[in-house]
PDB file of the backbone (N, CA, C, O) and the ligand in Angstrom, with CONECT records:
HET     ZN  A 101       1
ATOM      1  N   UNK A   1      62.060 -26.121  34.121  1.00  0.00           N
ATOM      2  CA  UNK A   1      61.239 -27.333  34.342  1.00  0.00           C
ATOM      3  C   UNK A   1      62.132 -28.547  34.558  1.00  0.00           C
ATOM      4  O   UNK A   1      62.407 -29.353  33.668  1.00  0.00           O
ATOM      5  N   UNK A   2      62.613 -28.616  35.967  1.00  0.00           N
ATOM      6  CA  UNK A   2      63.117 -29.851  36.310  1.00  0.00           C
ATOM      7  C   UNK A   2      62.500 -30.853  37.294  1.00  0.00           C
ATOM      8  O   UNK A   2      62.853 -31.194  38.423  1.00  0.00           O
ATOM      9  N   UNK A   3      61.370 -31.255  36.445  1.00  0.00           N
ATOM     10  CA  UNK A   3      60.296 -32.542  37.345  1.00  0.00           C
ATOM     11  C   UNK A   3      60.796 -33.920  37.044  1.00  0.00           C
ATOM     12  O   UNK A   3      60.380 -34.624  36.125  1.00  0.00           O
ATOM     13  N   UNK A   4      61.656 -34.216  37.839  1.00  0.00           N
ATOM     14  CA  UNK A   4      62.351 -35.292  37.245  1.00  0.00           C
ATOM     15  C   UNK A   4      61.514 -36.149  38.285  1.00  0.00           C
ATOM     16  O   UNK A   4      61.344 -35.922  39.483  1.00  0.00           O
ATOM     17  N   UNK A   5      60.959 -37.363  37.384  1.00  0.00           N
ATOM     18  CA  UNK A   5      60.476 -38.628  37.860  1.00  0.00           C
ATOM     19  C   UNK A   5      60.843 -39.648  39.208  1.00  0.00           C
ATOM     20  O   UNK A   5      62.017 -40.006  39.292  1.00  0.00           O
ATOM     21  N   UNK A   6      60.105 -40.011  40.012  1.00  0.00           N
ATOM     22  CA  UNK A   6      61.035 -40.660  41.384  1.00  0.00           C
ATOM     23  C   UNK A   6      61.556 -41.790  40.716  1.00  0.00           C
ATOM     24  O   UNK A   6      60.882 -42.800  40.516  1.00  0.00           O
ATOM     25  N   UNK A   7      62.800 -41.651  40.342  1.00  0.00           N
ATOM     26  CA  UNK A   7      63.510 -42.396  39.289  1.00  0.00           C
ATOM     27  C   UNK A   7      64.799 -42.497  39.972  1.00  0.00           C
ATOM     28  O   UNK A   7      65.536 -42.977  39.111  1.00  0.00           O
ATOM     29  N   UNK A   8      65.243 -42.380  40.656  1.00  0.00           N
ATOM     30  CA  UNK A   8      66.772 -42.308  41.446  1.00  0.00           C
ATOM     31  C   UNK A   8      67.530 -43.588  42.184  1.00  0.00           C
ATOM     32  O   UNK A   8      67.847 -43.813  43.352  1.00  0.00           O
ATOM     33  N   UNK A   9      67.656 -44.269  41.021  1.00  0.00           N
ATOM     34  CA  UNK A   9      68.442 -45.739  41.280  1.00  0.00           C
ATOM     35  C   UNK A   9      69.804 -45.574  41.887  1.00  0.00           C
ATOM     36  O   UNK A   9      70.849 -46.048  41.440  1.00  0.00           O
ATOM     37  N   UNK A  10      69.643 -44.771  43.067  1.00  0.00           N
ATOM     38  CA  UNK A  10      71.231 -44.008  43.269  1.00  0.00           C
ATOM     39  C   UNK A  10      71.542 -45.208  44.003  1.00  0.00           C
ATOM     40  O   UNK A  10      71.899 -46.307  43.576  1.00  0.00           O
ATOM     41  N   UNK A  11      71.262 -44.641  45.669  1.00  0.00           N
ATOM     42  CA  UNK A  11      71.551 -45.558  46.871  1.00  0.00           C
ATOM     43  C   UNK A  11      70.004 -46.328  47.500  1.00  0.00           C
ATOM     44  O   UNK A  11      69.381 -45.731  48.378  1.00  0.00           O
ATOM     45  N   UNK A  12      69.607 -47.366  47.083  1.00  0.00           N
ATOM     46  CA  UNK A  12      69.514 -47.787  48.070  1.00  0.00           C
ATOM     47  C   UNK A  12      69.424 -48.374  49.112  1.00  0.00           C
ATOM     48  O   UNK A  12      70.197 -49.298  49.364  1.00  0.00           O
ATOM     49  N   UNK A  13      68.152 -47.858  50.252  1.00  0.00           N
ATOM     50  CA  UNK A  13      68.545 -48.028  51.565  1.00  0.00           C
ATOM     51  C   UNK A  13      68.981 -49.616  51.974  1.00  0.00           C
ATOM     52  O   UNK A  13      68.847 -50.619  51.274  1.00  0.00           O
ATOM     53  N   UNK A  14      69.379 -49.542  52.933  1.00  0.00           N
ATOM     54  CA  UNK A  14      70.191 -50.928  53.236  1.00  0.00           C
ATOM     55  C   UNK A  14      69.105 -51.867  53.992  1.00  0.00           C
ATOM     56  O   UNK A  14      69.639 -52.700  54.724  1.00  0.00           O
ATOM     57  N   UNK A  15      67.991 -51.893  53.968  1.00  0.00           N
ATOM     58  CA  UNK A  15      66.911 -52.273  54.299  1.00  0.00           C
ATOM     59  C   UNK A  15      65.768 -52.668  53.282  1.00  0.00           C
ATOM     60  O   UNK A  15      64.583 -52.369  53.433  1.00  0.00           O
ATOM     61  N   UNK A  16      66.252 -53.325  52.309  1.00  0.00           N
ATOM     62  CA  UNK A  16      65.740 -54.145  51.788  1.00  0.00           C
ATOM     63  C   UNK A  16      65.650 -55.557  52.151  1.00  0.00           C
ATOM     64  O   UNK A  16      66.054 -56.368  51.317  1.00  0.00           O
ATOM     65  N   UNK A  17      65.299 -55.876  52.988  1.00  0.00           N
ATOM     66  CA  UNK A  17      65.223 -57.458  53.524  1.00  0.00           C
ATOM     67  C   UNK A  17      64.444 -58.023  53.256  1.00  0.00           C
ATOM     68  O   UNK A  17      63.317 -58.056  53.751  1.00  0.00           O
ATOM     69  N   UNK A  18      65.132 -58.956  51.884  1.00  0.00           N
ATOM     70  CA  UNK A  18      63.649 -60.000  51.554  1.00  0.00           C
ATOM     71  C   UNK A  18      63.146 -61.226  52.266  1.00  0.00           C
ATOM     72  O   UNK A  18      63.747 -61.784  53.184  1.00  0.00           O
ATOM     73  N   UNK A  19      62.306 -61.495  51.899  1.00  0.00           N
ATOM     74  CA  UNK A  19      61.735 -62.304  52.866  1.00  0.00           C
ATOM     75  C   UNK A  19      62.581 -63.622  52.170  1.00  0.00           C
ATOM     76  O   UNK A  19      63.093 -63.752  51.058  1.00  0.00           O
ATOM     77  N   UNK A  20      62.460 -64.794  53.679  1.00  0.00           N
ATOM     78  CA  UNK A  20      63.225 -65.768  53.581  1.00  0.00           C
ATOM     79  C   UNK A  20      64.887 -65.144  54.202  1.00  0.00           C
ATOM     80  O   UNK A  20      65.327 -64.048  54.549  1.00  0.00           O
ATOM     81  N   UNK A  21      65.512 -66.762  54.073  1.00  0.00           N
ATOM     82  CA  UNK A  21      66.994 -66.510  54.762  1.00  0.00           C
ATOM     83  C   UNK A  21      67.591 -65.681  53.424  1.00  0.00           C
ATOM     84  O   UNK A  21      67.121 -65.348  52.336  1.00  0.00           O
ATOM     85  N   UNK A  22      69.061 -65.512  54.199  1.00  0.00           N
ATOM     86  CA  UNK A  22      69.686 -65.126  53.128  1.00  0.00           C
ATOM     87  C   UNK A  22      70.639 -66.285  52.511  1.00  0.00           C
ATOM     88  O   UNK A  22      70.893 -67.307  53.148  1.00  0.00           O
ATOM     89  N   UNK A  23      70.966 -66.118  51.663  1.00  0.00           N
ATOM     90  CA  UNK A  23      71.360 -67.489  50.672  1.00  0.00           C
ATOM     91  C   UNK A  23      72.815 -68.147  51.410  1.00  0.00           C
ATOM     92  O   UNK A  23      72.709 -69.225  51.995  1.00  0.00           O
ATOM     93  N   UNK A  24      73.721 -67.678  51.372  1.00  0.00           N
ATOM     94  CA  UNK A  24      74.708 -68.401  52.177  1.00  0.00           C
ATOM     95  C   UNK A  24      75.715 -67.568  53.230  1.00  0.00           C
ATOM     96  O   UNK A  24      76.588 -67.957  54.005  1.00  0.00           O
ATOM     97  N   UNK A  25      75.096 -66.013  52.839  1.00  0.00           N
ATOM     98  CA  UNK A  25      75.694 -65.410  53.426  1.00  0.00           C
ATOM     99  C   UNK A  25      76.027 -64.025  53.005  1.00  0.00           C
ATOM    100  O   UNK A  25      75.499 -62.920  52.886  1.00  0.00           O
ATOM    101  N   UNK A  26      77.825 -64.982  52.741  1.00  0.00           N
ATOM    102  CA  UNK A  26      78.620 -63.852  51.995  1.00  0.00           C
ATOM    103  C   UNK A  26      78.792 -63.988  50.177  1.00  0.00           C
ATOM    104  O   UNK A  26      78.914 -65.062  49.588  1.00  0.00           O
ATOM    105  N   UNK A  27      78.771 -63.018  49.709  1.00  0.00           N
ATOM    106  CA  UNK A  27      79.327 -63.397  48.703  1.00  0.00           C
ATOM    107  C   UNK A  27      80.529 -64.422  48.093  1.00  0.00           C
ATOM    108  O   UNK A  27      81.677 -64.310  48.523  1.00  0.00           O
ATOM    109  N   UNK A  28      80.304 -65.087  47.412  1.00  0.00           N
ATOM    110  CA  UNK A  28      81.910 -66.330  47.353  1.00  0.00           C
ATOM    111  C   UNK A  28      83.028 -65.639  46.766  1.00  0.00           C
ATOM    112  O   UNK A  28      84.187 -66.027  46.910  1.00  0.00           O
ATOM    113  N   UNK A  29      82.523 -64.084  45.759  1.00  0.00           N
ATOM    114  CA  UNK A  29      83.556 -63.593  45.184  1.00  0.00           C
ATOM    115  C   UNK A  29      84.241 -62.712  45.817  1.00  0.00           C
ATOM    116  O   UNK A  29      85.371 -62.923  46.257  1.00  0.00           O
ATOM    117  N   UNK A  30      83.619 -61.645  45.921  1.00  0.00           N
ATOM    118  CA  UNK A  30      84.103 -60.322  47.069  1.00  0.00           C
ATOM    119  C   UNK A  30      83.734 -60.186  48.344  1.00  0.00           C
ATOM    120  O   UNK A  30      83.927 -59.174  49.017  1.00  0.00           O
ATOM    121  N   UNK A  31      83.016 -61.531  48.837  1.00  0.00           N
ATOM    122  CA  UNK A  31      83.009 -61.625  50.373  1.00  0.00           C
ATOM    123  C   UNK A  31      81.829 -60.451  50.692  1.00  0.00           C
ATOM    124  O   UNK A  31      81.563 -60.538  51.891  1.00  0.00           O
ATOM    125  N   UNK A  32      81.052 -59.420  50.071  1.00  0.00           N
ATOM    126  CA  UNK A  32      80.780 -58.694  50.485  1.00  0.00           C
ATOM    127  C   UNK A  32      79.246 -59.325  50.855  1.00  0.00           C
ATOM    128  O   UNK A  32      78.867 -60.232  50.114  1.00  0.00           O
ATOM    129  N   UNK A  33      78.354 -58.910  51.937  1.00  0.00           N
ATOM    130  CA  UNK A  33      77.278 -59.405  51.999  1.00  0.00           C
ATOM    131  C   UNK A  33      75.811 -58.684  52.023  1.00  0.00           C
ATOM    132  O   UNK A  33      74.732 -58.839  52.595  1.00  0.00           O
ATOM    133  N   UNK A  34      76.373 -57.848  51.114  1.00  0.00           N
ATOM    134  CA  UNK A  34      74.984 -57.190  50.429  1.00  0.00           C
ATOM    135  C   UNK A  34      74.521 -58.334  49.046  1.00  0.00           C
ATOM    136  O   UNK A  34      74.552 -57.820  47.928  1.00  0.00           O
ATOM    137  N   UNK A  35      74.201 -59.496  49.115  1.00  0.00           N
ATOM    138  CA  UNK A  35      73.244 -60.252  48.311  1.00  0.00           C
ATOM    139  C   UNK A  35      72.185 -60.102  48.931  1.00  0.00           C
ATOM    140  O   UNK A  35      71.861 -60.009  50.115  1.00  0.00           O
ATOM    141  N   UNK A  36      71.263 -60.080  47.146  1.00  0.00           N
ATOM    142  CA  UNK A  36      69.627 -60.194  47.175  1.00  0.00           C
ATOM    143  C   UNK A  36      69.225 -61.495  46.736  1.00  0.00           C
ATOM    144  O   UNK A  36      69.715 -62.042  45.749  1.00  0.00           O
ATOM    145  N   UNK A  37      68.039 -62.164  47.703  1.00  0.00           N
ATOM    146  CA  UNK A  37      68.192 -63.626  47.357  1.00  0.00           C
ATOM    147  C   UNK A  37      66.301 -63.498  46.682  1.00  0.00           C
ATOM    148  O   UNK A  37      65.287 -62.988  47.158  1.00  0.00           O
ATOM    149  N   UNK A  38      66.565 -64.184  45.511  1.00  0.00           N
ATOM    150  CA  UNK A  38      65.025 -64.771  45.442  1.00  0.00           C
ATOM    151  C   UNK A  38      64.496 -65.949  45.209  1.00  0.00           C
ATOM    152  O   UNK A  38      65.252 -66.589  44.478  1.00  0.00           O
ATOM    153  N   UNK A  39      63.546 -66.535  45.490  1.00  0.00           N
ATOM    154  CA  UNK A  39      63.229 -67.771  44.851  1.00  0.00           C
ATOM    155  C   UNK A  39      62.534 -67.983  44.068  1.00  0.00           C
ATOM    156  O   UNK A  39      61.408 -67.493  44.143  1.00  0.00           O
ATOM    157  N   UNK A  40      62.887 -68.789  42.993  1.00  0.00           N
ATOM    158  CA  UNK A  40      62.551 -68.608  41.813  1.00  0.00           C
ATOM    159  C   UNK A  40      62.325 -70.166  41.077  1.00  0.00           C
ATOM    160  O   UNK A  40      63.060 -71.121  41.331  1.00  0.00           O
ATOM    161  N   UNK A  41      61.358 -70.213  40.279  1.00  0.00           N
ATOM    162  CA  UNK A  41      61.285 -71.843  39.585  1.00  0.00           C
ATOM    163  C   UNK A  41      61.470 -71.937  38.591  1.00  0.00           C
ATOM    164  O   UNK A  41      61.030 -71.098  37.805  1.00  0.00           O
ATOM    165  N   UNK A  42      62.511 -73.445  38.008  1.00  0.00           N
ATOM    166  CA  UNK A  42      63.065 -73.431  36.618  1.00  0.00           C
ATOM    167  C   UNK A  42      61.785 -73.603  35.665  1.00  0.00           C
ATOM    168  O   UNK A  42      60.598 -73.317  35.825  1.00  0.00           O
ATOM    169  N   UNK A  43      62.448 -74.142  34.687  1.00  0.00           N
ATOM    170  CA  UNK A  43      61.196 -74.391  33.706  1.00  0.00           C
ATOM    171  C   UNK A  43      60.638 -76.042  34.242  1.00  0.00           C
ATOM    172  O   UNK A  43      59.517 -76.540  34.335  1.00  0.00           O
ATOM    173  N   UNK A  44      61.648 -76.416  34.444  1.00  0.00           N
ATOM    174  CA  UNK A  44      61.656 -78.147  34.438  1.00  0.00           C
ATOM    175  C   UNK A  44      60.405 -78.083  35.823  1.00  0.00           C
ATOM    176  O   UNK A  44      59.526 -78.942  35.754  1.00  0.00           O
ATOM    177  N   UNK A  45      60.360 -77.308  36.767  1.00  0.00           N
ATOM    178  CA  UNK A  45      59.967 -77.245  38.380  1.00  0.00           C
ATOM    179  C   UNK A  45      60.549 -77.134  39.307  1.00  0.00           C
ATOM    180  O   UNK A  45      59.925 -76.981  40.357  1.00  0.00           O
ATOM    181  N   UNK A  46      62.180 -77.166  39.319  1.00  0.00           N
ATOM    182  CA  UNK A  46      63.147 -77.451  40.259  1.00  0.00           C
ATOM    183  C   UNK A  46      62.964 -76.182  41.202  1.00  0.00           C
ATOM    184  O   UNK A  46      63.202 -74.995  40.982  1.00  0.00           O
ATOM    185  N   UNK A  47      62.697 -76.527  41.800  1.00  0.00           N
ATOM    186  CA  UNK A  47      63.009 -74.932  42.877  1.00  0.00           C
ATOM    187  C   UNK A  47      64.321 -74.470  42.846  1.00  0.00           C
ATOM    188  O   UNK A  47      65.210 -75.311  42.710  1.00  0.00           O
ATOM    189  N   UNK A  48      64.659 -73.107  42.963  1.00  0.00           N
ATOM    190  CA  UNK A  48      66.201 -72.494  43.175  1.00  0.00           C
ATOM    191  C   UNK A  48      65.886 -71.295  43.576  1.00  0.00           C
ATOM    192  O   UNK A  48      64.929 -70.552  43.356  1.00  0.00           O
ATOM    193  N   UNK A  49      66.954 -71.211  44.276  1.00  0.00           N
ATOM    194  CA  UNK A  49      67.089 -69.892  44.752  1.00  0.00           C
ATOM    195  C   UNK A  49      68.005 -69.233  43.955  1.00  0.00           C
ATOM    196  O   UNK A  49      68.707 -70.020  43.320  1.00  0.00           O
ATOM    197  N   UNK A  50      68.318 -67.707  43.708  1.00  0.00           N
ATOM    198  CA  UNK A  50      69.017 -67.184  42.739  1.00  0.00           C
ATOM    199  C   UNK A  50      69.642 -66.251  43.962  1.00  0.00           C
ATOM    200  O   UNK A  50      68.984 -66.232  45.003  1.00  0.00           O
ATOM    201  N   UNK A  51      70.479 -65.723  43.925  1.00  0.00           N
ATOM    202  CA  UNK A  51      71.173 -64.680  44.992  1.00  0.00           C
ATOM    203  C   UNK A  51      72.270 -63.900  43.552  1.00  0.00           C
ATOM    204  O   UNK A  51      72.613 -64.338  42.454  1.00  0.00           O
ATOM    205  N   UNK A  52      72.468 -62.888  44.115  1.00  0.00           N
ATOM    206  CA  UNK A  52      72.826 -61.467  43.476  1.00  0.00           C
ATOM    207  C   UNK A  52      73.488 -60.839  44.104  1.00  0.00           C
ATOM    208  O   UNK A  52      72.917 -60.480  45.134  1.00  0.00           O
ATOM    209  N   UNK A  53      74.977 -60.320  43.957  1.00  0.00           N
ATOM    210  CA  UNK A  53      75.891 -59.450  44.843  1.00  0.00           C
ATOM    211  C   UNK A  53      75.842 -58.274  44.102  1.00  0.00           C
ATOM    212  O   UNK A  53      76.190 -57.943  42.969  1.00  0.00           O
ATOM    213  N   UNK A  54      75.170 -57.585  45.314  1.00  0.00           N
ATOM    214  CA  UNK A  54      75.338 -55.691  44.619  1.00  0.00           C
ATOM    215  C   UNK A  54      77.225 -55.816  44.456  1.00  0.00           C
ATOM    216  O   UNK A  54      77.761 -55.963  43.358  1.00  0.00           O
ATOM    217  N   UNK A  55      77.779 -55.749  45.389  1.00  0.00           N
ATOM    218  CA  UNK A  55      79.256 -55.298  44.760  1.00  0.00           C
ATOM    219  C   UNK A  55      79.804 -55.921  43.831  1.00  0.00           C
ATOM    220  O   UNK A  55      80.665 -55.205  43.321  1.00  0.00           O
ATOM    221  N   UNK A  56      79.736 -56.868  43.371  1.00  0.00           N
ATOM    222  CA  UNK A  56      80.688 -57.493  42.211  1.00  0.00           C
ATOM    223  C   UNK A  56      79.389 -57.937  41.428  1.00  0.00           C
ATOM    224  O   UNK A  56      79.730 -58.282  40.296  1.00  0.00           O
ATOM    225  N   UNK A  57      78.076 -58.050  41.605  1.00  0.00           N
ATOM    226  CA  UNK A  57      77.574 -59.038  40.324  1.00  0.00           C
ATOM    227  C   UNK A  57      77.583 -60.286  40.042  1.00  0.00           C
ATOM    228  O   UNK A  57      77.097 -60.940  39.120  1.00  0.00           O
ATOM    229  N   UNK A  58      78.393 -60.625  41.240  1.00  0.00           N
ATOM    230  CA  UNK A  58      78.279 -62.327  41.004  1.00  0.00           C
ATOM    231  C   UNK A  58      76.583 -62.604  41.268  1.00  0.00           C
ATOM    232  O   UNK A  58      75.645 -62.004  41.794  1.00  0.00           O
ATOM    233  N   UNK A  59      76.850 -64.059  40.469  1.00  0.00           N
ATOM    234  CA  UNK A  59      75.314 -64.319  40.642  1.00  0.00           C
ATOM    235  C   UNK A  59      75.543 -66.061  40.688  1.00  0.00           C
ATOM    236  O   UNK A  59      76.446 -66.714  40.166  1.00  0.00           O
ATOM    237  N   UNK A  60      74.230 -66.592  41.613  1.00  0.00           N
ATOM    238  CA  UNK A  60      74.483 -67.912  41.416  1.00  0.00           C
ATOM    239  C   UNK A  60      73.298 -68.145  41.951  1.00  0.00           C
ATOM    240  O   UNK A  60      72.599 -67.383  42.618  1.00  0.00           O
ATOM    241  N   UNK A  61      73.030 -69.670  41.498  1.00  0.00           N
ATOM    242  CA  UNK A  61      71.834 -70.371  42.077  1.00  0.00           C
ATOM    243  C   UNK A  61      72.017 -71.459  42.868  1.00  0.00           C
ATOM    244  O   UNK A  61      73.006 -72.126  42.564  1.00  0.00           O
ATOM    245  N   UNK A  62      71.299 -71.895  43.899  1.00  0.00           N
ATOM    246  CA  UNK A  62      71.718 -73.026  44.801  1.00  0.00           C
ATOM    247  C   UNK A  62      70.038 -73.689  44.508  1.00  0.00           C
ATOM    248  O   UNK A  62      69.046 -73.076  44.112  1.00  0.00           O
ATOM    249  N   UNK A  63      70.160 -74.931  44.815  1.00  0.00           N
ATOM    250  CA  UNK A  63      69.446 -75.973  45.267  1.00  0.00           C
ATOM    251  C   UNK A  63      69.359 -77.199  45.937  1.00  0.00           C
ATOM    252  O   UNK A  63      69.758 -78.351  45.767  1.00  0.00           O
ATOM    253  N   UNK A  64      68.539 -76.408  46.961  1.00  0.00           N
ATOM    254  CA  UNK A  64      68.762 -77.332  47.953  1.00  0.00           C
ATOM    255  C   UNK A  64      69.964 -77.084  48.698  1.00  0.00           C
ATOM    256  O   UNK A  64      70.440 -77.930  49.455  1.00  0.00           O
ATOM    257  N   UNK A  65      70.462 -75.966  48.511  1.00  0.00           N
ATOM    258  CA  UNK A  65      71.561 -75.582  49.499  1.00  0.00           C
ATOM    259  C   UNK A  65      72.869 -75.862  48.516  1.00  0.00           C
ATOM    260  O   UNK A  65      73.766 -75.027  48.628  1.00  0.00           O
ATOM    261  N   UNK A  66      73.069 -76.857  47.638  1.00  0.00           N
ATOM    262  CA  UNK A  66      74.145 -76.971  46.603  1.00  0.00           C
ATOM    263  C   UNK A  66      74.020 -75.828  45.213  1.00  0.00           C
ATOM    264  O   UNK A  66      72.999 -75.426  44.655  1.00  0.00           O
ATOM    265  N   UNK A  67      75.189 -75.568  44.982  1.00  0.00           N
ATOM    266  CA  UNK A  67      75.140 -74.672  44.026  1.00  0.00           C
ATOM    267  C   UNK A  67      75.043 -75.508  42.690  1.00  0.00           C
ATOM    268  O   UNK A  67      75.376 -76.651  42.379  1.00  0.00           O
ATOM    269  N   UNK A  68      74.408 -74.387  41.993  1.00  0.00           N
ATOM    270  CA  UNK A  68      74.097 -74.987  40.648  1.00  0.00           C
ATOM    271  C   UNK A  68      74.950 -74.253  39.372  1.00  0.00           C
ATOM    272  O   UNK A  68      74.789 -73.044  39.205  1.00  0.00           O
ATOM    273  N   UNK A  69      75.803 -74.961  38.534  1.00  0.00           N
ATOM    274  CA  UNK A  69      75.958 -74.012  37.278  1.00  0.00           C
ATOM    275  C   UNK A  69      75.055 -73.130  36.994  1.00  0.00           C
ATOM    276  O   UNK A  69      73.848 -73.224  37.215  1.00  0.00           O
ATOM    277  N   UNK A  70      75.591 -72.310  36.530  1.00  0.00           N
ATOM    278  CA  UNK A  70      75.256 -71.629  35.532  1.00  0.00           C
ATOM    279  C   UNK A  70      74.601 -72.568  34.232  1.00  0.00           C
ATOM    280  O   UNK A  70      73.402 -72.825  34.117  1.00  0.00           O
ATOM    281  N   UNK A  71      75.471 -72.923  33.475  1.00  0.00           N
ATOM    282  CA  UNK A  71      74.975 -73.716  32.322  1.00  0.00           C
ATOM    283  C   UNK A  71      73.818 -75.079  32.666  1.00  0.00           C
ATOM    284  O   UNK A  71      73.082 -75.499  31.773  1.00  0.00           O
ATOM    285  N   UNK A  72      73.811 -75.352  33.326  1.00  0.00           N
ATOM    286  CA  UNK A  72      73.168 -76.338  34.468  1.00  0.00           C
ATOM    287  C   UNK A  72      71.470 -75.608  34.265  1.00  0.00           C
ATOM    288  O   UNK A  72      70.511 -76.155  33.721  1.00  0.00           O
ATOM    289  N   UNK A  73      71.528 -73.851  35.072  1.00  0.00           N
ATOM    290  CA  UNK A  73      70.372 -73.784  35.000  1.00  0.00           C
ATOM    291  C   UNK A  73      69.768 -73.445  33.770  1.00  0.00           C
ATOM    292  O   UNK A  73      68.561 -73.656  33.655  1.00  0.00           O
ATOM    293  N   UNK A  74      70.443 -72.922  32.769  1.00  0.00           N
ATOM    294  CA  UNK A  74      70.281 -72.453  31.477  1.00  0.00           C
ATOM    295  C   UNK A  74      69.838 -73.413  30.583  1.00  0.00           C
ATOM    296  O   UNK A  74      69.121 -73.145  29.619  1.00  0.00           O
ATOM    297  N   UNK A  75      70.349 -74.833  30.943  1.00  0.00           N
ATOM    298  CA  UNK A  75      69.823 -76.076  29.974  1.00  0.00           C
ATOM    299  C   UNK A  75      68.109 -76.381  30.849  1.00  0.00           C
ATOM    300  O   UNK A  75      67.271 -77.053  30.247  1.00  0.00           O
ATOM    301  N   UNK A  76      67.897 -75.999  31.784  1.00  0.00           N
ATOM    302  CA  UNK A  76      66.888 -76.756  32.676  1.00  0.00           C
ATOM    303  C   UNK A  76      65.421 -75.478  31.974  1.00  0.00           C
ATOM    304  O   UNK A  76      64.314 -75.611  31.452  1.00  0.00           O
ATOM    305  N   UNK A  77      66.227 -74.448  32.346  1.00  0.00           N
ATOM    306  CA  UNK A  77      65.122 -73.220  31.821  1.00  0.00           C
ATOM    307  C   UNK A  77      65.279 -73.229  30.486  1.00  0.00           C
ATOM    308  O   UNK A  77      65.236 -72.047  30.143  1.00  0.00           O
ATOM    309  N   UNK A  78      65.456 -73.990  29.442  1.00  0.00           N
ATOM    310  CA  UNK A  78      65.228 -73.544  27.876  1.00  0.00           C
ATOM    311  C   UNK A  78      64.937 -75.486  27.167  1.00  0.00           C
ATOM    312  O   UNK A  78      65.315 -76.130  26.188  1.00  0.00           O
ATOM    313  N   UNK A  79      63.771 -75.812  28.795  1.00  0.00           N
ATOM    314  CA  UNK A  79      63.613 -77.128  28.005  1.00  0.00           C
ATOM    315  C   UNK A  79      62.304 -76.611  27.122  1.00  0.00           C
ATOM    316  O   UNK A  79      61.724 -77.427  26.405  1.00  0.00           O
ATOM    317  N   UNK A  80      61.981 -75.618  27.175  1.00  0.00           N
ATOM    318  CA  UNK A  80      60.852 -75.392  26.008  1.00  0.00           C
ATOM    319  C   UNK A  80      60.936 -75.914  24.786  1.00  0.00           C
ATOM    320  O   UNK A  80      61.955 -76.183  24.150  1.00  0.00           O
ATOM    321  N   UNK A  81      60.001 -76.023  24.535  1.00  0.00           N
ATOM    322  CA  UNK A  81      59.998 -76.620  23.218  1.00  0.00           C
ATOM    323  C   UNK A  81      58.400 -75.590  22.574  1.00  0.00           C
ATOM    324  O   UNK A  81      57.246 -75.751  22.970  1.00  0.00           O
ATOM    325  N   UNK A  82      58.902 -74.557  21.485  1.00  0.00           N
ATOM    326  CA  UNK A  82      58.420 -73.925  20.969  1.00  0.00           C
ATOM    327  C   UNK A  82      57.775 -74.375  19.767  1.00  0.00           C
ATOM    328  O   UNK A  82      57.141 -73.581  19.072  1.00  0.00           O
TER     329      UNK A  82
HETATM  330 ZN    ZN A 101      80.323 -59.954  45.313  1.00  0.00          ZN2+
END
């Protein structure tokens, strides 16, 4: 009994094209340009886009086309107040 689940996070296809541009391109770290871009809203409202490099993992957010810290978006998304 080997019913293994369609579970196979192996490869894939290179045709994932999300909608919208792609964020700047290339990756800034390994140049490679398999980034996944999404857009996404802080807590505050700010619009950003988030982009994601399959080969290295870099990750970053731009707004408005300028990049944003890291710590930048982390203070903006934890203005909650619980
Ligand atoms: Zn990369």
């Amino acid at each position: 009994m080997s019913n293994v689940p369609a579970q196979r996070a192996t490869a894939h296809p290179a045709s994932l094209t999300q909608a919208g541009t792609s964020p700047s391109g290339n990756c800034p770290d390994c140049g490679s340009d398999r980034m996944t871009a999404l857009a996404m809203t802080l807590t505050d409202g700010t619009p950003v886009q988030f982009a994601s490099c399959h080969e290295c993992e870099h990750r970053q957010w731009t707004h408005e086309g300028s990049a944003l810290e890291f710590r930048d978006v982390i203070a903006r998304a934890t203005k909650l107040k619980i």
